[in-house]
C-alpha positions as CSV (number, residue, x, y, z in Angstrom):
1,X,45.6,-5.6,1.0
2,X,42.5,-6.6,-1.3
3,X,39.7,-8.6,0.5
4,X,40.3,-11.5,-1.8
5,X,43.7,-12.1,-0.9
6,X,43.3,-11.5,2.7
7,X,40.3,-13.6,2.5
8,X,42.3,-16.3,0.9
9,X,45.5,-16.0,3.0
10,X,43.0,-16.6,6.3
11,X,41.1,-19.4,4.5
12,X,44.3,-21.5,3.5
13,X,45.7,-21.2,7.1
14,X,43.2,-22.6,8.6
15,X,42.0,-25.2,6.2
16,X,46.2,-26.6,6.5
17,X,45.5,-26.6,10.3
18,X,42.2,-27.9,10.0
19,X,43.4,-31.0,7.7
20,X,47.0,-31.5,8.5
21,X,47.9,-32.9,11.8
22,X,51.7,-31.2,11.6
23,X,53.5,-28.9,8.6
24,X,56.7,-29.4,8.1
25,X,58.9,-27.3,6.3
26,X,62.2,-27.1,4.9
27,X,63.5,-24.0,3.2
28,X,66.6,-22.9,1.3
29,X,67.9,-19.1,1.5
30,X,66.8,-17.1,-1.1
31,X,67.1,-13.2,-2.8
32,X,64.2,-11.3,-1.7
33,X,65.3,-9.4,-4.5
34,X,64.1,-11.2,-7.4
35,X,60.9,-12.6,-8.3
36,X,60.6,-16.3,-7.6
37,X,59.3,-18.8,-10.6
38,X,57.9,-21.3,-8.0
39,X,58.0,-25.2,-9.8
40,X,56.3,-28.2,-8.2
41,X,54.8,-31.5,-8.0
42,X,51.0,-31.1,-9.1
43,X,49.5,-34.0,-7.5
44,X,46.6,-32.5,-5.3
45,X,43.4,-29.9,-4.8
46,X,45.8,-28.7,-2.5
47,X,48.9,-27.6,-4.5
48,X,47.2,-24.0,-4.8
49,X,46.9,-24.0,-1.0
50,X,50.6,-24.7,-0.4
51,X,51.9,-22.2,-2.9
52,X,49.7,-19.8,-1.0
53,X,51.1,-20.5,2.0
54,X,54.2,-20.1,1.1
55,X,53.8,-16.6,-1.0
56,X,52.7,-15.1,2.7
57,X,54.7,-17.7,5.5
58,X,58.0,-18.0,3.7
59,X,58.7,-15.7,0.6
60,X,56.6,-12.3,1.4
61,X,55.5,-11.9,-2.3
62,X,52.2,-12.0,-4.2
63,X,50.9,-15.0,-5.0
64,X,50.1,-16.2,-8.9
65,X,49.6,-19.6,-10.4
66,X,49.1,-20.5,-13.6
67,X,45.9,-22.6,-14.0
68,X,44.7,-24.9,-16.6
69,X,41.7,-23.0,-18.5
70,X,39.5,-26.1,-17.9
71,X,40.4,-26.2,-14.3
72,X,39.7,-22.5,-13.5
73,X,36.8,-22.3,-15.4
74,X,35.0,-24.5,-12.2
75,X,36.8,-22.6,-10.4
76,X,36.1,-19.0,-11.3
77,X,36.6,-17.4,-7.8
78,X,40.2,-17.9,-8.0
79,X,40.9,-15.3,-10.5
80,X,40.5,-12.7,-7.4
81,X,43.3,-14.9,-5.3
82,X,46.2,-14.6,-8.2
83,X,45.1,-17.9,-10.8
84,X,45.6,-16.8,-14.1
85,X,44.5,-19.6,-16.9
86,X,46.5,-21.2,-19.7
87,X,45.0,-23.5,-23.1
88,X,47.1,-26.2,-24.2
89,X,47.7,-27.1,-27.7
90,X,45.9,-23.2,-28.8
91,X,47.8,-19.9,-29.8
92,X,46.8,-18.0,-26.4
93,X,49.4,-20.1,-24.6
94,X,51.8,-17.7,-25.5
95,X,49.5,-14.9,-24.3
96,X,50.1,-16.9,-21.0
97,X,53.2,-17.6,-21.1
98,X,54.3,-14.0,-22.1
99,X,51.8,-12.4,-19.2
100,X,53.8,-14.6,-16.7
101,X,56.9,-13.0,-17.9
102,X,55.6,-9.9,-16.9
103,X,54.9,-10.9,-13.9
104,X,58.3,-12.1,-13.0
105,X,59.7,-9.2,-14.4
106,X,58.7,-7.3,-10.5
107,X,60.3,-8.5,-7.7
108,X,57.4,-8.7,-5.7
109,X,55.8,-11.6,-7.6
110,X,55.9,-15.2,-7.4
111,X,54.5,-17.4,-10.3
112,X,53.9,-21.2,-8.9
113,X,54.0,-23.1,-12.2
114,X,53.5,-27.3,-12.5
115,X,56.2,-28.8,-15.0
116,X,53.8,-31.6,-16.2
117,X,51.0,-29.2,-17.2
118,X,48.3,-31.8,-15.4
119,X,47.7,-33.9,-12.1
120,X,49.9,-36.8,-11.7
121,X,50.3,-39.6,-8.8
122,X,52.1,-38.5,-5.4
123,X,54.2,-41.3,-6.5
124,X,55.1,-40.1,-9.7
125,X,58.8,-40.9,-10.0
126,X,59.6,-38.6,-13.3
127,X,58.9,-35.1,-14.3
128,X,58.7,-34.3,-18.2
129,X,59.1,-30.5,-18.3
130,X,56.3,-28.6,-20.7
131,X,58.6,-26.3,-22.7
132,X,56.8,-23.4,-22.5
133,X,58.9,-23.0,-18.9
134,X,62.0,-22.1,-20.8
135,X,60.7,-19.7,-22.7
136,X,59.2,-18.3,-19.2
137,X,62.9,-18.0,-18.3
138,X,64.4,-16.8,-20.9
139,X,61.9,-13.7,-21.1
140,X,62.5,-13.5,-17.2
141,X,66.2,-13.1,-16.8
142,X,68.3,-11.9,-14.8
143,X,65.6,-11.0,-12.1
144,X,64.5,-14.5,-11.9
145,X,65.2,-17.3,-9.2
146,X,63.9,-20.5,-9.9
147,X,62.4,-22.9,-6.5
148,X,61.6,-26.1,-7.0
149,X,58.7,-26.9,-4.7
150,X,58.4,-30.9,-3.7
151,X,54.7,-31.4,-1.9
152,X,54.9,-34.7,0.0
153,X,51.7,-36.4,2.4
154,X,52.0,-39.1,5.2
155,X,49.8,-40.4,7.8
156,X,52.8,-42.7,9.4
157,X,51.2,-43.8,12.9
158,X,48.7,-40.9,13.1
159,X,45.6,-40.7,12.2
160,X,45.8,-37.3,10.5
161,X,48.6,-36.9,8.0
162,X,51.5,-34.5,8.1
163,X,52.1,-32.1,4.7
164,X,55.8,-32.2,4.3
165,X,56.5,-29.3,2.1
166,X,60.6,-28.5,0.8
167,X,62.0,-25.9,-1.6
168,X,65.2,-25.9,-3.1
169,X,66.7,-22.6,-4.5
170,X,68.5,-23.6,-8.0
171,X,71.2,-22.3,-8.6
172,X,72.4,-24.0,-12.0
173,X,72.2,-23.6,-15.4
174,X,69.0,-22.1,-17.1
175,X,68.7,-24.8,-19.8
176,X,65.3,-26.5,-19.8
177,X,67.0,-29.8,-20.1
178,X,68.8,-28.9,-16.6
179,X,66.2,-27.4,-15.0
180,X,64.4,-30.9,-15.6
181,X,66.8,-33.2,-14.0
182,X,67.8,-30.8,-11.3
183,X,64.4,-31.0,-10.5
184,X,63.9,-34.9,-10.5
185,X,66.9,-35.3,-8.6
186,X,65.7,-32.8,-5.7
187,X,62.1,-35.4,-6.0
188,X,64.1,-38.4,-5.2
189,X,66.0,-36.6,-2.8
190,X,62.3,-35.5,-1.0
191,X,61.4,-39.1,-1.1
192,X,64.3,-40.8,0.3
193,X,64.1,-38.2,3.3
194,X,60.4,-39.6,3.6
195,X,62.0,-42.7,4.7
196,X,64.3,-41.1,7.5
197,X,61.1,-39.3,8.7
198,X,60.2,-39.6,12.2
199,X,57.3,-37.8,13.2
């Protein structure tokens, strides 16, 4: 195993245990088999983390994540821990978007990918799907499954918080359109377990 990932596999363990009081996670079954297209809430420094820990903890495959260029550009380090950048609005996007088809393309490989492209509130109640996703899938098929990846924080009566972290393997149809409100309705479902939550 490269000393980057190694590196980064011991430094995201114990900065979750460091800053989390508790982890709690919820997982669907999944096909070892294929690659996973890993899509989630983006509303932390820590969504990199999370998809980390679950590359390693959950899904045994190598970690990738699709990074704003702006972002990783402050952040040049992570280009040895799997980020890979992306320009909005600019004619490399489809160099991205076709490299993370290649990716996908070896079962071994998980790409963590963020619907809305940019940070949005943990209380964001509606995910608008950047279309460069479909295009991700199409170019993927059939070796592809597609997790959504909900990323939920609360302190309830503790001090520290707990990370509540739930996938959801999807199983429908591969239109964008779908994909979207599959994916909304597995966020409402996330946050109406929140309420049931006794920790």
């Amino acid at each position: 195993m490269p000393f980057y990932v190694a590196f980064f596999r011991f430094y995201t363990n114990r900065m979750l245990k460091r800053y989390f009081r508790k982890i709690h996670l919820e997982t669907d079954p999944f096909d070892s088999q294929k690659s996973i297209l890993l899509i989630a809430n983006h509303f932390s420094w820590w969504d990199g983390f999370i998809g980390n820990y679950l590359s390693y903890n959950t899904y045994r495959k190598k970690f990738h994540v699709m990074m704003l260029e702006e972002q990783l550009e402050k952040r040049k380090f992570l280009n040895k821990a799997g980020a890979y950048s992306v320009k909005k609005h600019s004619r490399s996007i489809l160099e991205s978007l076709n490299y993370s088809a290649e990716i996908l393309s070896s079962p071994e490989h998980m790409v963590m990918m963020f619907p809305q492209g940019h940070f949005e509130s943990l209380y964001e109640r509606d995910f608008s799907f950047a279309r460069g996703i479909g295009r991700i899938i199409d170019r993927s098929e059939p070796q592809l499954q597609i997790v959504f990846n909900i990323n939920l924080v609360d302190y309830f009566s503790k001090q520290a918080p707990t990370l509540f972290i739930r996938c959801h393997t999807y199983q429908g149809s591969r239109a964008l359109d779908d994909i979207e409100k599959a994916f909304n309705q597995f966020h409402m479902t996330c946050i109406s377990k929140q309420n049931e939550q006794l920790v």
